[in-house]
C-alpha positions in Angstrom: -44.9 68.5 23.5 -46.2 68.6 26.9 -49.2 70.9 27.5 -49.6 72.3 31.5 -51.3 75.9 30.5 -53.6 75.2 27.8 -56.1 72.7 26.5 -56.8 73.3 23.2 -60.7 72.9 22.1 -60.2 71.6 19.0 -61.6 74.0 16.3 -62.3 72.4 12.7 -62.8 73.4 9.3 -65.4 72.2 6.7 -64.1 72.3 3.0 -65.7 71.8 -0.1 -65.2 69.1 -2.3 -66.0 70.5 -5.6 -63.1 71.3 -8.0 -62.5 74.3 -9.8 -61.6 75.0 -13.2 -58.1 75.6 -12.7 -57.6 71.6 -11.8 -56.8 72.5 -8.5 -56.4 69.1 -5.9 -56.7 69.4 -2.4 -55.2 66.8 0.1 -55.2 66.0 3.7 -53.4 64.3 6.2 -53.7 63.6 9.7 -50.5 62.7 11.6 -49.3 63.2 15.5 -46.1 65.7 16.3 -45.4 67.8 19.4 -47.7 65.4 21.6 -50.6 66.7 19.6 -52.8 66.1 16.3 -52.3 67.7 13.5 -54.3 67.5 10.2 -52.5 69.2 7.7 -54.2 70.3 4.2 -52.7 71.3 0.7 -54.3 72.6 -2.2 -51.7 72.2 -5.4 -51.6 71.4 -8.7 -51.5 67.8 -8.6 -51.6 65.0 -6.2 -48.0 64.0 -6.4 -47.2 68.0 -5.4 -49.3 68.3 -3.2 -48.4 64.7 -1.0 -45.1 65.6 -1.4 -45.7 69.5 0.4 -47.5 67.7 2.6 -44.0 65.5 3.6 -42.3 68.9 4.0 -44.7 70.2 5.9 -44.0 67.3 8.2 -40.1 67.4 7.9 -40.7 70.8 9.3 -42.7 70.5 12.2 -40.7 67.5 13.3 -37.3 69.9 12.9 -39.3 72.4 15.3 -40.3 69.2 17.7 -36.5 68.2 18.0 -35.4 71.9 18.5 -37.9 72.7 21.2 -39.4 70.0 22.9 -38.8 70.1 26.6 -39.9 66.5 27.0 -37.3 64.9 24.3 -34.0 64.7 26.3 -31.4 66.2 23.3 -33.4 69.6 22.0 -31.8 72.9 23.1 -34.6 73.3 25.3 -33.6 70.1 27.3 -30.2 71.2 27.4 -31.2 75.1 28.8 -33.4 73.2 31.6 -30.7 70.5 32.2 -28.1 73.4 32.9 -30.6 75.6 35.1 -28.6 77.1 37.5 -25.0 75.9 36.1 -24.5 77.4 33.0 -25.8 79.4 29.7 -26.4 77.5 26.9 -25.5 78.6 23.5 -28.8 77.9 20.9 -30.2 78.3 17.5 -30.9 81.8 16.6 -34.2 80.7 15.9 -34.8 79.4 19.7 -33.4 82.9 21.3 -35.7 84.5 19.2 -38.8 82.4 20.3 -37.5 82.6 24.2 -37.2 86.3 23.5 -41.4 86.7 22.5 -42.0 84.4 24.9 -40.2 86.6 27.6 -42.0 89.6 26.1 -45.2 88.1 26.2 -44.4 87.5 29.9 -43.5 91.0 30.3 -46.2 92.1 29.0 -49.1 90.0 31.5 -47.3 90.4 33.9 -46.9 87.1 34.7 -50.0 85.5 33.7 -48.3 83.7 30.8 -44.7 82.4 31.4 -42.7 80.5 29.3 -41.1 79.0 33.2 -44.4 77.2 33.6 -43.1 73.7 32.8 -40.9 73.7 36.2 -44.9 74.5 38.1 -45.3 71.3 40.7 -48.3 69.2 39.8 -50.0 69.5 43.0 -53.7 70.3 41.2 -55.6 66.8 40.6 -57.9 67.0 37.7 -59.0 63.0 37.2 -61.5 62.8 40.3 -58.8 62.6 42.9 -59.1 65.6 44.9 -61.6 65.7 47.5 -59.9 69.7 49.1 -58.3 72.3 48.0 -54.1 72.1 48.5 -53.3 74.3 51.4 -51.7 77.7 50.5 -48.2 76.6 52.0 -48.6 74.0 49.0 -49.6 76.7 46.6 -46.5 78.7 46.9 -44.0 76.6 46.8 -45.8 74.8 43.5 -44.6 78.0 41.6 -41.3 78.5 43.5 -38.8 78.1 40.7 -41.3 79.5 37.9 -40.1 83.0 36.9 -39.6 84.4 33.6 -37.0 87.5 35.6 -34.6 84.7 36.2 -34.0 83.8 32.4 -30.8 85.6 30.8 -30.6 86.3 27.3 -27.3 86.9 25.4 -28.1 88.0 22.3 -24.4 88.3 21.2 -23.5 84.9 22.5 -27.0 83.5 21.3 -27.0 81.9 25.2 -29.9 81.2 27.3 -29.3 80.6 31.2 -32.1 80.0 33.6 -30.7 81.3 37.5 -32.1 79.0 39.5 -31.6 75.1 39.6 -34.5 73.1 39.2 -36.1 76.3 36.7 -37.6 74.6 33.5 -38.9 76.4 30.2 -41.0 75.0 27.6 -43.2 75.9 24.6 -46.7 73.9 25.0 -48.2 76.9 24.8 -46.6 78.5 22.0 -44.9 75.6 19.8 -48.2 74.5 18.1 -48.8 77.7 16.6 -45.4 78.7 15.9 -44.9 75.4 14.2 -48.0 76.5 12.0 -47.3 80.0 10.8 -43.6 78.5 9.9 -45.1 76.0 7.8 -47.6 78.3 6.1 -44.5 80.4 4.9 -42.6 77.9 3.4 -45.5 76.6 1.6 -46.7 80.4 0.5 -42.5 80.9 -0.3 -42.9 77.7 -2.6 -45.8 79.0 -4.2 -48.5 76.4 -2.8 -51.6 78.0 -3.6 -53.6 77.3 -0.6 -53.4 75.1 3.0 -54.5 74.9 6.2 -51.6 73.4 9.2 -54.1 73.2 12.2 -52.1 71.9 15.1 -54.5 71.1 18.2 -55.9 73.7 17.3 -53.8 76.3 16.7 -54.3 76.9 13.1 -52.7 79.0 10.1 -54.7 79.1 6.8 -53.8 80.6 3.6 -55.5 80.8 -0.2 -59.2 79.5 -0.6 -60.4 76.1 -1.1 -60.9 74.7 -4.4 -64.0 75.9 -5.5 -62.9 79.6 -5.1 -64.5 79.8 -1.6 -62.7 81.2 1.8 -62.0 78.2 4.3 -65.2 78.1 7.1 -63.8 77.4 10.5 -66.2 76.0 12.8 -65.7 77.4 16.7 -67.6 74.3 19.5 -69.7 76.0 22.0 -68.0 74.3 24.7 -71.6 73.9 26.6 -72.9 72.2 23.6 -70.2 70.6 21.9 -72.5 69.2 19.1 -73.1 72.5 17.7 -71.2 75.2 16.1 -70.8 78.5 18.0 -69.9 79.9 14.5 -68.5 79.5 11.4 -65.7 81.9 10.5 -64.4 82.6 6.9 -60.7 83.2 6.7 -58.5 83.3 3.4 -55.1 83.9 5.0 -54.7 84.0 8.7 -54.7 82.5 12.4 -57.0 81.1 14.7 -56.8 79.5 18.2 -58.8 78.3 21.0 -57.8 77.4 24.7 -60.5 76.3 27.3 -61.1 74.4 30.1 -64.4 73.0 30.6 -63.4 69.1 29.8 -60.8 69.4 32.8 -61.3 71.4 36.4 -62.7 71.0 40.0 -65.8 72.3 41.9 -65.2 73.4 45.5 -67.2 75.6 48.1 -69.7 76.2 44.6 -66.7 77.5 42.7 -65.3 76.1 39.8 -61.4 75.8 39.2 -59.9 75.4 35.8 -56.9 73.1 35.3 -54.8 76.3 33.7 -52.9 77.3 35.9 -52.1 81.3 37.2 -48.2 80.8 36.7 -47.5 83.9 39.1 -50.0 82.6 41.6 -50.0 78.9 41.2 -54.1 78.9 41.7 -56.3 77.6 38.9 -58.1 80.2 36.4 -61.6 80.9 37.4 -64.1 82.9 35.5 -63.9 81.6 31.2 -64.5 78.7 30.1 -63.0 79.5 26.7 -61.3 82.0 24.7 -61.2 82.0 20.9 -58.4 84.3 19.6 -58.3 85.6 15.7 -55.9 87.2 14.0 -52.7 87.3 11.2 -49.8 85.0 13.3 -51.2 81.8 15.2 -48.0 82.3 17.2 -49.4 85.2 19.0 -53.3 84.3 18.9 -52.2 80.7 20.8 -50.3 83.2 23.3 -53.2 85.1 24.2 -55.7 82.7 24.0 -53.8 81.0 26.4 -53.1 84.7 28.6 -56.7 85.6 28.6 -57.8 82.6 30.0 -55.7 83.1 33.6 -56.4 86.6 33.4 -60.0 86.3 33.0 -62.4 88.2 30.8 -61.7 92.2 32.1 -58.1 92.0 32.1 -57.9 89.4 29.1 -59.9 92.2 27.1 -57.5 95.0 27.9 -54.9 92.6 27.2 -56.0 92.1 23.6 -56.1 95.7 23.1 -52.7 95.9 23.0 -52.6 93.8 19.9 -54.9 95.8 17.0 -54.6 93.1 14.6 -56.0 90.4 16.7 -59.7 89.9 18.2 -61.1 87.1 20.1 -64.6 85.5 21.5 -64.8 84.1 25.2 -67.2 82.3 27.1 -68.1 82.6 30.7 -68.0 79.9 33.2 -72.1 80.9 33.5 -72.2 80.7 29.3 -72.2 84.2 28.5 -70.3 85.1 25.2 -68.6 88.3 25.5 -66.7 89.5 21.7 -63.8 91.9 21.4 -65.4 95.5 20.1 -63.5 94.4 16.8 -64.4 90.9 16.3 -65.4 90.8 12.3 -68.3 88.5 12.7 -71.9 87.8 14.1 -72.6 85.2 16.4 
């Protein structure tokens, strides 16, 4: 699944290897889905269970991939962009109700996330090609046909219909996460006793590891990728990271992030990361993704709005600024 809005830093988790007393196996697998990595992790009772959880796990992600993909040609999310302008198009209950958050999460920022972002023009450069800034003209019309207003839902017809021809939506920056909460369900609904689905970094954890201890997820200090910023316990949960400092530009002394501002079609400027904790990595990915083209003052008030969730970010200049309700020390 293409990405335009976020990059994910990709957050990792140390496990022990020491069994308990209960004969409890853990297993791990790495595979690529959605355009991404994902390493996907089972405790169980056996090997053979927990390999074969680990299949489903797969099965189900790859299900999400074929439903919502704006980049494979037969999804539902193909079909909505391929009729922009034409027609509604009658979906899955389950991809009205994701367009639905997605539109509500849109609301909400005020356009600084949009689930229309995939129809932005790629006029921003971020391989070493751009010697100036694209004129404003340029700018504008980049973000002409993005627009989360001129989406329709029917929610008795189940229909999505974008207005305007050449309008595109897509889920790069929600699908990872969604993908990963839906597949720690139907592994906690199956009784699997722990897991970790960590999707490019969007990640959903449940249970504890083996030897009885919570999961320890390590966050990168972007300046100083070697190290660990810190190393969070969480026994059932979300976390998700979206940064920019691998990818962005340096004019006039100021730096511009390749995330895009999907109102303004200008680059984020101010955070160079923003770590998001909290129950649904769904929601974290969303405003992870939010607070970094709203920058830290708004981001912060942003988050406010969502009680259950908290969040580290990091300046351009390397400042770390927490949430007032982030759990741990740093």
């Amino acid at each position: 699944m293409h990405k335009l809005l976020s990059y994910k830093i990709s957050l990792f988790f140390v496990i022990a290897c020491c069994l308990s007393a209960h004969s409890q196996v853990l297993r791990k697998r790495t595979t690529l889905l959605m355009g991404g990595r994902f390493d996907i992790s089972i405790v169980d009772k056996d090997s053979l269970s927990a390999e074969k959880n680990i299949d489903e796990v797969i099965a189900e992600i790859t299900r999400i991939e074929y439903l919502i993909s704006d980049w494979k040609p037969t999804t539902q999310v193909s079909e909505i962009n391929q009729n922009a302008g034409i027609k509604p198009v009658k979906v899955d209950r389950e991809v009205f109700e994701l367009t639905k958050r997605a539109i509500k999460l849109s609301e909400i920022t005020n356009g600084g996330f949009d689930i229309s972002f995939a129809a932005m023009d790629r006029i921003w450069k971020f391989d070493g090609s751009m010697t100036e800034m694209p004129s404003a003209e340029a700018i504008k019309k980049s973000v002409e046909k993005v627009g989360y207003k001129n989406i329709i839902l029917d929610s008795t017809e189940s229909t999505i219909f974008l207005k305007l021809k050449g309008m595109k939506i897509g889920f790069g920056a929600l699908g990872e996460g969604y993908a990963t909460d839906k597949c720690r369900a139907m592994m906690i609904a199956k009784g699997v006793q722990a897991g970790i689905i960590n999707g490019s970094g969007d990640m959903s954890t449940w249970g504890k590891q083996p030897n009885g201890k919570d999961w320890k997820i390590g966050i990168t200090n972007p300046f100083k990728p070697e190290k660990i910023l810190a190393a969070i316990p969480l026994k059932e949960g979300a976390v998700t990271t979206s940064g920019s400092y691998e990818k962005f530009v340096v004019f006039n002394g100021k730096r511009y992030s390749h995330i895009i501002n999907p109102a303004t079609g200008y680059p984020a400027t101010g955070l160079c990361s923003v770590t998001v904790l909290g129950p649904n990595a769904e929601t974290a990915n969303g405003l992870s993704t939010s607070m970094m083209v709203l920058g830290q003052k708004e981001g912060l008030l942003l988050l406010q709005k969502f009680p259950d969730y908290s969040c580290v970010l990091i300046t351009d200049k390397g400042k770390i600024v927490k949430s007032k309700n982030f759990p741990y020390k740093l």
